[in-house]
C-alpha positions as protocol buffer text, in pm:
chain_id: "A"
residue {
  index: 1
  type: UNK
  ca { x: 9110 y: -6796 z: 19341 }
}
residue {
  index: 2
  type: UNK
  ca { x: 8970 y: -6633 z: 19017 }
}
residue {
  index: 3
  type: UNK
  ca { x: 8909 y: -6343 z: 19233 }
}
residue {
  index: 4
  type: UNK
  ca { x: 9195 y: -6285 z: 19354 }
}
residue {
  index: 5
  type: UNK
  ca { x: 9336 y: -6250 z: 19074 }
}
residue {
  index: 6
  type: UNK
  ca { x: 9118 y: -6038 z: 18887 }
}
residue {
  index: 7
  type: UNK
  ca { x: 9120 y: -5855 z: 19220 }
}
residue {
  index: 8
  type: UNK
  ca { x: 9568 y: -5813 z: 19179 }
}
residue {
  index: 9
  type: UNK
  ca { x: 9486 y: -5675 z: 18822 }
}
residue {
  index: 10
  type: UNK
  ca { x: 9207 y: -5461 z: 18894 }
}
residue {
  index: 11
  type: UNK
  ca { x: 9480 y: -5275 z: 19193 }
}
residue {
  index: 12
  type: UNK
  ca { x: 9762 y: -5301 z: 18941 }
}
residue {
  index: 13
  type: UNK
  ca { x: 9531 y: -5109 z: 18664 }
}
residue {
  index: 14
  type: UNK
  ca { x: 9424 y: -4840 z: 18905 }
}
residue {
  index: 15
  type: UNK
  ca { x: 9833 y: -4794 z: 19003 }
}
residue {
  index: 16
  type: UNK
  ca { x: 9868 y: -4743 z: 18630 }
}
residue {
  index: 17
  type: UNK
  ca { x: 9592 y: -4548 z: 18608 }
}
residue {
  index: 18
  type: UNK
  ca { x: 9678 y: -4320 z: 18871 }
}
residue {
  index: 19
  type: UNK
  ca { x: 10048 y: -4296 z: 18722 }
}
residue {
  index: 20
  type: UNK
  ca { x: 9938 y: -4199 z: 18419 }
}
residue {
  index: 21
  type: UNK
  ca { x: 9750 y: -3886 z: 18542 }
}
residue {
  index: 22
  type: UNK
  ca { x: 10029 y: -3830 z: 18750 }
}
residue {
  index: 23
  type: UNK
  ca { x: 10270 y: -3842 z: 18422 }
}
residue {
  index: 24
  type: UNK
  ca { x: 10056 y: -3600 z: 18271 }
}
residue {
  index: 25
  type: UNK
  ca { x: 10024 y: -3388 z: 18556 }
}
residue {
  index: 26
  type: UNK
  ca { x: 10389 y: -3341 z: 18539 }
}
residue {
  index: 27
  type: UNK
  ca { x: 10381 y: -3256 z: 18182 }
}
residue {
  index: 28
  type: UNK
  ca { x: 10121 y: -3035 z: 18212 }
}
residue {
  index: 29
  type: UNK
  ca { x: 10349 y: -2834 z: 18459 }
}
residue {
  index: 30
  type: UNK
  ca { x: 10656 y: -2838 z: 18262 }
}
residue {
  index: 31
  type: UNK
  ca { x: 10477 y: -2679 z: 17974 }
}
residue {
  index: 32
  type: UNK
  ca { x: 10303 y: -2416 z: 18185 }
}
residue {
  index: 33
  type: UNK
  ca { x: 10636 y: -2311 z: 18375 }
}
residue {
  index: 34
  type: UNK
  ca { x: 10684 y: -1987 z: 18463 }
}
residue {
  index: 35
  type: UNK
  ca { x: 10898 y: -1751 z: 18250 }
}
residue {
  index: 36
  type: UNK
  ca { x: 11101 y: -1704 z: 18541 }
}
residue {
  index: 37
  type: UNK
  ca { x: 11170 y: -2086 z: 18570 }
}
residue {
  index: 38
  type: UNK
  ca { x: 11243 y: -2105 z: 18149 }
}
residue {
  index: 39
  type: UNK
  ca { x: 11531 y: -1835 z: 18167 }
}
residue {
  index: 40
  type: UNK
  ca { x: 11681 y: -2064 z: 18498 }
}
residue {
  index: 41
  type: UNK
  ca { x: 11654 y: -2303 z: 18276 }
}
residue {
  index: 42
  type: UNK
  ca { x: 11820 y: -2185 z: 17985 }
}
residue {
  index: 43
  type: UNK
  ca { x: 12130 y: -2036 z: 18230 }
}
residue {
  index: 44
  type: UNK
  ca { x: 12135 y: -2465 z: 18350 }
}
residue {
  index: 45
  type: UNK
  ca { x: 12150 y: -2542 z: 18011 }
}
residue {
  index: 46
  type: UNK
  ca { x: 12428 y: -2304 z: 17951 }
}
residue {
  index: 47
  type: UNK
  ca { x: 12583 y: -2424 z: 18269 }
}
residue {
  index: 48
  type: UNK
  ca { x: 12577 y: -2759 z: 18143 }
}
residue {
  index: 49
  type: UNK
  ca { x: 12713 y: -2758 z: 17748 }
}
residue {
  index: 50
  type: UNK
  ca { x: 13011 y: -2589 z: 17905 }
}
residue {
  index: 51
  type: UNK
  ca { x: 13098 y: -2958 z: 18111 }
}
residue {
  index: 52
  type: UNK
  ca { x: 13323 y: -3231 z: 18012 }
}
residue {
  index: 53
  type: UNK
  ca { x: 13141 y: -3553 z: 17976 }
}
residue {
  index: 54
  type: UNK
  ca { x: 13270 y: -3654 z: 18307 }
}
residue {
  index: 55
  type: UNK
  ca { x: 13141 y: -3375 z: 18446 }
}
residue {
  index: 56
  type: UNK
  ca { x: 12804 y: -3377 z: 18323 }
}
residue {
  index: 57
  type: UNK
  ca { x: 12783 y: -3754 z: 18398 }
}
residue {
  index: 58
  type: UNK
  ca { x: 12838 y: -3704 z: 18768 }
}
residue {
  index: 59
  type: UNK
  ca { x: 12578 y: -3360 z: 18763 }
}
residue {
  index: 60
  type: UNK
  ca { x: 12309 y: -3566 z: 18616 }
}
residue {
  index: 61
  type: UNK
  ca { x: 12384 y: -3875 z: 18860 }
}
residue {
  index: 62
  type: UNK
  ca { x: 12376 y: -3640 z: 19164 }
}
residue {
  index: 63
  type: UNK
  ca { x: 12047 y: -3456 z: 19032 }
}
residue {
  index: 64
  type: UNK
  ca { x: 11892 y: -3789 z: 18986 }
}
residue {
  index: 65
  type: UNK
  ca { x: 11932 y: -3854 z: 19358 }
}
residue {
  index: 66
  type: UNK
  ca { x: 11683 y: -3652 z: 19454 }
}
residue {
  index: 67
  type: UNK
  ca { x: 11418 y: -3798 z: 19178 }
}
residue {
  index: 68
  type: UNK
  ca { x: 11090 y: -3972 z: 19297 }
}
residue {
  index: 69
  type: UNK
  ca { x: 10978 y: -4273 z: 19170 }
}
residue {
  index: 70
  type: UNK
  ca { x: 10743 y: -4116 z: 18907 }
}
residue {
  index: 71
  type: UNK
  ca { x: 11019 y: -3877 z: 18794 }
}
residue {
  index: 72
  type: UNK
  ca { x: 11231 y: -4170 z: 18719 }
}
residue {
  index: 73
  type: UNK
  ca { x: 10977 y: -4332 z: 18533 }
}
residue {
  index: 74
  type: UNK
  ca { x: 10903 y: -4052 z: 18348 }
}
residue {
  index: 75
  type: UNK
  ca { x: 11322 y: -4054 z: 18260 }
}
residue {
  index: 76
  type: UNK
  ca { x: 11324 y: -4416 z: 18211 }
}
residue {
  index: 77
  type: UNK
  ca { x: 11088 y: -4369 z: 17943 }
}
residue {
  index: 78
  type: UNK
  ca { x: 11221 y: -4075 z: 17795 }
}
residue {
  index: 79
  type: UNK
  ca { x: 11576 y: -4223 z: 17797 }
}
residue {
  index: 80
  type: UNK
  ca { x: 11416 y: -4569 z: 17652 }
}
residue {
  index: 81
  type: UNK
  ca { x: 11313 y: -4358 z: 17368 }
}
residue {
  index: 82
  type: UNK
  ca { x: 11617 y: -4180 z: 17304 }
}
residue {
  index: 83
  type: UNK
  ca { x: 11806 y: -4456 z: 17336 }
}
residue {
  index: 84
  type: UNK
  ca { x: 11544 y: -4651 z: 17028 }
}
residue {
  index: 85
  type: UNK
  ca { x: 11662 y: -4383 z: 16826 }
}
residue {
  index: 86
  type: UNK
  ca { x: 12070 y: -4383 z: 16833 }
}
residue {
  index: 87
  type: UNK
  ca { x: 12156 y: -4606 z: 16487 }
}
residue {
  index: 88
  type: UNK
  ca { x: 12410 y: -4793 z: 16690 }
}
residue {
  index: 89
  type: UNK
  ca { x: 12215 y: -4871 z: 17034 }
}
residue {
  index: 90
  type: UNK
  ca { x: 12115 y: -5220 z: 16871 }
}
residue {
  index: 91
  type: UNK
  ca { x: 12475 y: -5302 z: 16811 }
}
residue {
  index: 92
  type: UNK
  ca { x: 12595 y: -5191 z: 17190 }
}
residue {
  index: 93
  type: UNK
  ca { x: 12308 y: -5377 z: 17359 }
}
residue {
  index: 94
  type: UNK
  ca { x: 12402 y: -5730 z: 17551 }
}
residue {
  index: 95
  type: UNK
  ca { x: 12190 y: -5935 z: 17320 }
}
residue {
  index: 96
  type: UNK
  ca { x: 12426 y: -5830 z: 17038 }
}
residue {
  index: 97
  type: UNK
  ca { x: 12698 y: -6017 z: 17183 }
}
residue {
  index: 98
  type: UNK
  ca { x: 12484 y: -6348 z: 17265 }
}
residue {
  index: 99
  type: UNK
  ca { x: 12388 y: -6349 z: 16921 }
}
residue {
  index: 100
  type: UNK
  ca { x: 12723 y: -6358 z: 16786 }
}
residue {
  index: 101
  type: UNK
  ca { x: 12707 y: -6052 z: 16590 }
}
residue {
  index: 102
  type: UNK
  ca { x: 13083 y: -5968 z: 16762 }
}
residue {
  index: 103
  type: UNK
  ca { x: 13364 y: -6156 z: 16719 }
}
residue {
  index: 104
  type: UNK
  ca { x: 13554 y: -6261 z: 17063 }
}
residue {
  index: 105
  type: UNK
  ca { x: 13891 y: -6206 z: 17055 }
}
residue {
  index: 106
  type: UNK
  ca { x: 14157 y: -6397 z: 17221 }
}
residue {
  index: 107
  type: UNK
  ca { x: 14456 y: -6232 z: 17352 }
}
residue {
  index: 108
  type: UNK
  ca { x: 14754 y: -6390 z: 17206 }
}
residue {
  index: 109
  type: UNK
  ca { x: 14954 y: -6512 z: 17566 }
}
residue {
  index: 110
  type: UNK
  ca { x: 15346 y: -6460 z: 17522 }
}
């Protein structure tokens, strides 16, 4: 039984493994991207800061449709990390509730 579960690791480490090279593939691609595909790009971008937040909410939900499963990794991640970094994110998580840190209010009933 010992072996079969080193043998579960040992597939689960070369999954990460070959992840990981993927993930840096992909990085490796955005930062070598043609000029032509920067100035798209930057006309996206423009595009984009131009959008209401609705509108931008349901561009990046459609665009993430079409993701594959490494590309949403890679988003997770880099969302995860953005996310780490907003002074209130701790305050707006679940856990913040659960631990009391909020108040409940009760509506008064008339």
């Amino acid at each position: 039984m010992a072996d079969a579960g080193a043998c579960v690791l040992g597939e689960q480490l070369d999954e990460w493994e070959r992840e990981l090279q993927n993930y840096e593939a992909t990085l490796e691609e955005m930062a070598s991207a043609s000029l032509d595909m920067k100035e798209e790009l930057g006309a996206v971008e423009q595009w984009f800061r131009v959008l209401t937040e609705a509108e931008r909410t349901a561009a990046l939900y459609t665009l993430l449709q079409q993701a594959t499963q490494v590309q949403i990794r890679f988003f997770l991640t880099v969302l995860q990390q953005m996310a780490s970094k907003t002074p209130v994110n701790h305050l707006l998580s679940p856990s913040s509730f659960e631990k009391g840190l909020f108040p409940t209010c009760e509506i008064a009933k008339w």
